[in-house]
C-alpha positions in Angstrom: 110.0 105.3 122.8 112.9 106.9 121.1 116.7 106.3 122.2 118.4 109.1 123.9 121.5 109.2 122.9 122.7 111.8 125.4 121.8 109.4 128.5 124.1 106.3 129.5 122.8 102.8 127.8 122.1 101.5 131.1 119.5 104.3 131.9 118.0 103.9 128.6 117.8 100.1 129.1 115.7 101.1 131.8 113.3 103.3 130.5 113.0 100.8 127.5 111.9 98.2 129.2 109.7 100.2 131.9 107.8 101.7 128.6 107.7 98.0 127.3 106.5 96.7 130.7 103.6 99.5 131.2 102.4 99.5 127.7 101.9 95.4 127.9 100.2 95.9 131.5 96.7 95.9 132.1 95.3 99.2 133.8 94.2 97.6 137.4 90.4 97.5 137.7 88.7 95.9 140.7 89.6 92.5 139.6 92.7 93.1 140.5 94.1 92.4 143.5 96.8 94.6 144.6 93.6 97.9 143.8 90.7 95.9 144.8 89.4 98.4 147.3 91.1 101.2 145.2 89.5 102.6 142.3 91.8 104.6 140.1 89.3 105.9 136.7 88.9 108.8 138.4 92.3 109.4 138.9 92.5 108.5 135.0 90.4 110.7 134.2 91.9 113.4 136.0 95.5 112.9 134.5 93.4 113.2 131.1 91.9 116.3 132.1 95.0 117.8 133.6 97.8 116.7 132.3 96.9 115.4 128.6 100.2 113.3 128.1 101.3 112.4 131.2 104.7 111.3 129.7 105.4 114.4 128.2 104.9 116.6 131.4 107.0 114.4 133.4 110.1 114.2 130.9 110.0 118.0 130.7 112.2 120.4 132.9 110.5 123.6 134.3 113.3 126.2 134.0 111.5 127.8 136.9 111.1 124.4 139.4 114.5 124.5 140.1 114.7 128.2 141.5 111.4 127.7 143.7 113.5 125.9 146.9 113.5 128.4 148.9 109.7 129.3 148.7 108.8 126.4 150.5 111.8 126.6 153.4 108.7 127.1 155.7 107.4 123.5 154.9 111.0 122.0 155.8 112.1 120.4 158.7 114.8 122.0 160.9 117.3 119.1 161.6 120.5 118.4 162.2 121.1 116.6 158.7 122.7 117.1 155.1 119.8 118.6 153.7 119.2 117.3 150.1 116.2 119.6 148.3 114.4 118.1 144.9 111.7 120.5 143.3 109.7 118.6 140.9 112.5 115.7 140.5 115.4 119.0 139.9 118.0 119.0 142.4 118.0 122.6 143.9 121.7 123.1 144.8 121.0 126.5 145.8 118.9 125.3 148.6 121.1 122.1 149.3 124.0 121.1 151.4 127.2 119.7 149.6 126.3 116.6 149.2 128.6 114.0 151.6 130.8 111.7 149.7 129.5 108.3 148.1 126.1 110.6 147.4 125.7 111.6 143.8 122.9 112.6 140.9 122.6 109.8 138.5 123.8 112.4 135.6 127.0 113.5 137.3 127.8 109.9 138.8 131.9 108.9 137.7 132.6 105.8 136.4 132.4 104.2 139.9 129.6 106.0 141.0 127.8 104.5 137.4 129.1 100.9 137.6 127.0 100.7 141.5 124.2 102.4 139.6 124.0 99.7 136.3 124.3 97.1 139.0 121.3 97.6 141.3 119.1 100.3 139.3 115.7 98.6 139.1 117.0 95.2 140.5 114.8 95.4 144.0 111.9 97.1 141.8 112.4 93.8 139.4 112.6 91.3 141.8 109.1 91.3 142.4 106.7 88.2 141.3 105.1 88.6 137.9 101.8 88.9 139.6 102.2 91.5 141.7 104.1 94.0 139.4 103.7 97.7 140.0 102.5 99.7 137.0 103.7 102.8 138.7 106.9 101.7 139.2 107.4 100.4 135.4 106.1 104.0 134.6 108.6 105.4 137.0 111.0 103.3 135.0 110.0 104.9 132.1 110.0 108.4 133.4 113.8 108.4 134.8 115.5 110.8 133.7 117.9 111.6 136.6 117.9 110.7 140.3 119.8 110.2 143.3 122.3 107.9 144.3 123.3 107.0 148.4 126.3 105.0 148.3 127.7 104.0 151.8 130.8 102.0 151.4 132.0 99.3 153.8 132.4 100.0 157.5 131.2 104.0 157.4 128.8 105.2 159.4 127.4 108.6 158.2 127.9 111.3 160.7 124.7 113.0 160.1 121.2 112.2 158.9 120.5 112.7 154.8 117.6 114.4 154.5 116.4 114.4 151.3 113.1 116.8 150.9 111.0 116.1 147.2 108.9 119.3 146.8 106.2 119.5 144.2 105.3 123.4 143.0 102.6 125.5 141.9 102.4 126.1 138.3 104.3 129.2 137.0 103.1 131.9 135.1 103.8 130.3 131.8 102.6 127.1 132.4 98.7 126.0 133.8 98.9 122.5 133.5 99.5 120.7 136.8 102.9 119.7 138.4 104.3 116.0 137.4 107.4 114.8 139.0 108.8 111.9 138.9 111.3 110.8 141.8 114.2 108.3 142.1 116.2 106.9 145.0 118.6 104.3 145.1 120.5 103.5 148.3 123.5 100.8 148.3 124.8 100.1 151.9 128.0 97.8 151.5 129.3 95.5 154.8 129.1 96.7 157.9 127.5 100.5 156.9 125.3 102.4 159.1 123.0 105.7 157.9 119.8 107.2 158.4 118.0 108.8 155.6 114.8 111.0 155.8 112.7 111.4 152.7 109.9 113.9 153.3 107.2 114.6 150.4 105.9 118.2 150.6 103.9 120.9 148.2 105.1 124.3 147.8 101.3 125.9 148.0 97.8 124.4 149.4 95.2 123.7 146.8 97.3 123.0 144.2 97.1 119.5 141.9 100.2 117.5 141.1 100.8 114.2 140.9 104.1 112.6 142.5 105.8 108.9 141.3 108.3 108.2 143.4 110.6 104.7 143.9 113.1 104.6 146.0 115.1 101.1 146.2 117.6 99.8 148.7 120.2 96.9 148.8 121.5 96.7 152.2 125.1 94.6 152.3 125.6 92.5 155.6 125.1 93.5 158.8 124.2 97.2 157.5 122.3 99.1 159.3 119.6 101.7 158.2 116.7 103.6 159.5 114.7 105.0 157.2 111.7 107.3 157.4 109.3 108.5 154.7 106.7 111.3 155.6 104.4 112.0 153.3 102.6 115.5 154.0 101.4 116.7 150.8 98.2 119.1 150.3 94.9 116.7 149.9 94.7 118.1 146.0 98.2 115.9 145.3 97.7 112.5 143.8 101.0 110.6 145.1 102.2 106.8 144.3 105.3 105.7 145.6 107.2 102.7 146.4 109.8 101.5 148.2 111.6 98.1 147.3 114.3 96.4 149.7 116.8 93.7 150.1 118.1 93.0 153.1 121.7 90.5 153.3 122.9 88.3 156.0 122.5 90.3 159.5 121.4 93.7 158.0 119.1 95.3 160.2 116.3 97.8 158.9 114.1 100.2 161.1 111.5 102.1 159.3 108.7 104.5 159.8 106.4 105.9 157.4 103.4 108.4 157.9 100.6 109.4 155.2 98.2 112.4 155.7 95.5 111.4 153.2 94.8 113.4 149.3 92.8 112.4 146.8 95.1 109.5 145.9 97.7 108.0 148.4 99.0 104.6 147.6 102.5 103.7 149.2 104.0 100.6 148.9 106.6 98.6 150.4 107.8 95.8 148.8 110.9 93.9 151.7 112.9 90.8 150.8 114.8 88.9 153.5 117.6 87.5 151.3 120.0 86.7 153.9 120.2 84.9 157.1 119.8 86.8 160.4 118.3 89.6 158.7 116.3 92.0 161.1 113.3 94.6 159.6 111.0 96.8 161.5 108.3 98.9 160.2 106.2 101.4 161.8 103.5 103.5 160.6 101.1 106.0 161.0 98.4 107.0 158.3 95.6 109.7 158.5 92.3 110.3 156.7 89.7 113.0 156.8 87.4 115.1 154.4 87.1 112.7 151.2 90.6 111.7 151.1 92.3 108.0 150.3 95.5 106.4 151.6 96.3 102.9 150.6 98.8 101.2 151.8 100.1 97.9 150.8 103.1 96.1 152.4 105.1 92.6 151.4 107.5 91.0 153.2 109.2 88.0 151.5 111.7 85.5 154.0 113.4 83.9 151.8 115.9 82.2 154.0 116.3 80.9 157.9 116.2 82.6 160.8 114.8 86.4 160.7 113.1 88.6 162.0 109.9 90.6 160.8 108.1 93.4 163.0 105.5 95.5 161.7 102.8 97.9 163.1 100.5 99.6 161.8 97.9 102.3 163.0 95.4 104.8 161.3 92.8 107.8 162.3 90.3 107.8 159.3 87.2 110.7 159.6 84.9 112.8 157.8 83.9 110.3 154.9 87.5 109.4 154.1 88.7 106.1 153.1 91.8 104.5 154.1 92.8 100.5 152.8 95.9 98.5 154.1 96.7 95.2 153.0 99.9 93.7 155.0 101.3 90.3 153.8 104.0 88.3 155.4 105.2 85.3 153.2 107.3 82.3 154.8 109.2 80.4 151.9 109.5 76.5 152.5 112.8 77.4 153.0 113.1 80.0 155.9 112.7 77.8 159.0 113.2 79.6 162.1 110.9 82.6 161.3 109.9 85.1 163.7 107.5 87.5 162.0 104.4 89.6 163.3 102.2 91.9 161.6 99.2 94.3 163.5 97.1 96.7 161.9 94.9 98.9 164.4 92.2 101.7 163.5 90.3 104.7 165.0 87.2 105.4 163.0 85.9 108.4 164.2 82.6 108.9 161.6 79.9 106.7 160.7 80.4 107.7 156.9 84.2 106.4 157.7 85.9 103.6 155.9 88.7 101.2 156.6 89.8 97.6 154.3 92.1 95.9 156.4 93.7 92.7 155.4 96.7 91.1 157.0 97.9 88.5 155.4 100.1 85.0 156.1 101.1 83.0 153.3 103.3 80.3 154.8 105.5 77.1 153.5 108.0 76.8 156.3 106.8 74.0 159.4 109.0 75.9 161.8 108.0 79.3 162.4 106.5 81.8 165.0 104.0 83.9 163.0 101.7 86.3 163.8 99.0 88.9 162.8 95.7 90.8 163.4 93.8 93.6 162.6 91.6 95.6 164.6 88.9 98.7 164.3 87.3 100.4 166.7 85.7 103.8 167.8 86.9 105.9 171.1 87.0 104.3 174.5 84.1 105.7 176.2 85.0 104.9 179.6 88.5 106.2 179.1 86.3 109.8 177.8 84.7 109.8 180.9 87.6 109.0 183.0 89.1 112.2 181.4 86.2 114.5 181.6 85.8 113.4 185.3 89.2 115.1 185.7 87.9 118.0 184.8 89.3 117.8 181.1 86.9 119.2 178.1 85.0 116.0 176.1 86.3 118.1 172.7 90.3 118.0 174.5 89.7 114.7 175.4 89.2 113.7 172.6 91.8 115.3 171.0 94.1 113.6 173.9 92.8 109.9 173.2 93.0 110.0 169.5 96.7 111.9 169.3 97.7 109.1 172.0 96.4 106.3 169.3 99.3 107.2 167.2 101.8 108.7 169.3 103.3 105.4 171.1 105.1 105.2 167.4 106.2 108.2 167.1 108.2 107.7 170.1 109.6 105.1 168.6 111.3 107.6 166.1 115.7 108.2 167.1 116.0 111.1 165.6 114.8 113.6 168.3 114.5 116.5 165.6 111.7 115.0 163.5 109.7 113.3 166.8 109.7 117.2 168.1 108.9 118.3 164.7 106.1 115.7 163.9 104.5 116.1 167.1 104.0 119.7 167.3 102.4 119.4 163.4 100.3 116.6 164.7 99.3 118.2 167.7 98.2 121.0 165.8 96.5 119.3 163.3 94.5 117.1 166.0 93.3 120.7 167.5 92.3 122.2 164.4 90.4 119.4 163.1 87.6 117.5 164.8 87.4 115.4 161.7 90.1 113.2 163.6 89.0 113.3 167.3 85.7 112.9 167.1 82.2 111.7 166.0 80.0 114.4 167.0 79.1 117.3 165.4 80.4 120.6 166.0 77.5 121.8 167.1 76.6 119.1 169.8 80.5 119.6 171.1 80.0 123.1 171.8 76.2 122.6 173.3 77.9 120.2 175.9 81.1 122.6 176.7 78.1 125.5 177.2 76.3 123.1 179.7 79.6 122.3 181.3 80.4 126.1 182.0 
């Protein structure tokens, strides 16, 4: 990889070493591990096809990506937030807020703003065991050309949410290769800080291929406090990977929630290290699957130290002949007496042809902890259909009321009001318009029993 002079050394450091670490990695096959139940030669094959050099396309700015904002104002959330818009990794400042103060690009960063950037960029990412490595995040390493920088100092609360929306486009006219963007966050909360921060993965057209590698990393100081939410809602022809890596200090508290509709490949994960005492985390989330489409999830949650606190919940609808895999593991240092940590993973299948791998994992050294975790899948209630029906309510609607109510005990969950009233009308919709989600009988044998009702 050649130097690039007009970048900081500390930025090309980083891509140095991530083009070190991928090209010494091992593509993972179905040996390994961490993509047992995920194969990715197609996906290989398809950057071949698509994309030719991958690297090239990603390191390459599309004069017209960072105009194309406002064709997808549609796909964006109305919220009460400092809106923060990304088209193929470009900031759009025509389509943006002013950014509030502490937030900054990586390329326009002050000396201050670069010094909190050298000192934590790729640190979380890094911390990660040897074993268990990430090529996608040594690639996004080696892709960074820019990103975006949340600095919170000590004792500020943020008035208003940052919403932070990464849109991938359709090809322009003088391009026909695919989109490639490659996407970086870094968040560092100081003592005593308290923000909420909204990331929301979109595509400016249906249909279209892209693929997305996005890492976003956050130290949070003691006793921060940060909710974070990641919504992934890209067309099923997008290929995303993303990460998110965290540290959390002496009585930080994290709440998170993360939801996946399902594209030909989804694989999110979240990497969480409980670093210091009294440490709090919370994790909900949500994934769907229909047609032939794969989510993967994979979640780690290292305590380190004594006495915190792990909560994390899990559910997913898969259909059609879909695929969904989440692996959660919870690891109890020798170290960190006084654990409380739970894990659940629950599952709707609603076809035959359906497939879920589930494993939750406990991997513990500590003698005094309270530990928990299970995993469950299942089909439709039938007695709670009937009880429904018997109230004069549709078997199709009931469905549709059963399988949206699966899920939607989380998304109550969510504080800001805005996206709860934003996600549910989307789901809600989505639930109606697709009986891939609510149910295991065919169209036609749906409608035959509605006729015989009428």
């Amino acid at each position: 990889m050649a130097r690039d002079n007009s970048s900081p050394a500390w930025m090309t450091t980083l891509r140095e070493q991530g083009a070190a670490d991928f090209a010494r990695t091992s593509w993972p096959g179905r040996k390994t591990e961490q993509w047992k139940y995920t194969s990715l030669q197609s996906f290989q094959d398809f950057l071949a096809a698509d994309w030719g050099s991958a690297t090239v396309a990603a390191t390459t700015v599309d004069a017209d990506a960072a105009t194309s904002g406002s064709a997808v104002s549609s796909s964006l959330l109305t919220l009460s937030a400092t809106r923060l818009i990304f088209v193929d990794g470009v900031f759009d400042a025509e389509a943006s807020d002013a950014m509030p103060s502490g937030t900054t690009l990586f390329s326009l960063a002050d000396a201050a703003a670069e010094k909190i950037i050298a000192d934590n960029l790729g640190r979380v990412a890094g911390s990660v065991d040897a074993q268990r490595r990430n090529l996608f995040a040594m690639l996004n390493n080696a892709w960074t050309r820019d990103g975006l920088l949340v600095h919170v100092p000590r004792s500020v609360t943020l008035e208003k949410p940052i919403y932070i929306a990464h849109v991938s486009s359709a090809p322009s006219t003088q391009r026909t290769d695919a989109t490639v963007a490659n996407q970086r966050v870094l968040v560092v909360m100081e003592e005593g800080s308290n923000a909420q921060i909204i990331e929301h993965y979109i595509g400016s057209e249906p249909g279209q291929p892209a693929f997305v590698n996005a890492l976003t990393e956050i130290q949070l100081g003691n006793n921060a406090q940060l909710h974070h939410t990641r919504l992934n809602m890209e067309d099923e022809a997008l290929s995303h990977v993303g990460g998110v890596h965290l540290n959390l200090q002496r009585d930080s508290r994290f709440s998170g929630f993360t939801i996946a509709e399902g594209s030909r490949l989804k694989r999110i994960d979240y990497q969480m290290n409980h670093c210091g005492q009294g440490a709090e985390l919370k994790l909900d989330g949500v994934y769907l699957a229909r047609h032939k489409q794969l989510v993967d999830y994979h979640t780690t949650i290292e305590h380190r130290v004594p006495h915190c606190t792990s909560q994390e919940v899990f559910r997913g609808i898969i259909g059609d002949k879909a695929k969904a895999v989440f692996n959660g593991r919870i690891h109890i240092h020798k170290d960190a007496q006084k654990t409380l940590a739970e894990l659940n993973n629950r599952n709707l299948l609603t076809s035959n042809s359906a497939e879920i791998d589930t494993k939750p994992e406990l991997e513990i050294y500590a003698d005094d902890v309270r530990c928990a975790h299970g995993a469950t899948i299942s089909q439709l209630d039938e007695t709670a259909l009937y009880y429904l029906q018997s109230r004069g309510i549709s078997p199709a609607q009931a469905r549709v009321m059963l399988s949206f109510g699966f899920i939607n005990e989380l998304l109550q969950g969510l504080p800001h009001e805005d996206i709860k009233t934003a996600l549910g009308t989307h789901l809600s919709a989505l639930f109606a318009a697709d009986r891939a989600l609510v149910s295991d009988v065919a169209l036609a044998d749906v409608d035959a029993v509605e006729k015989g009702r009428a």
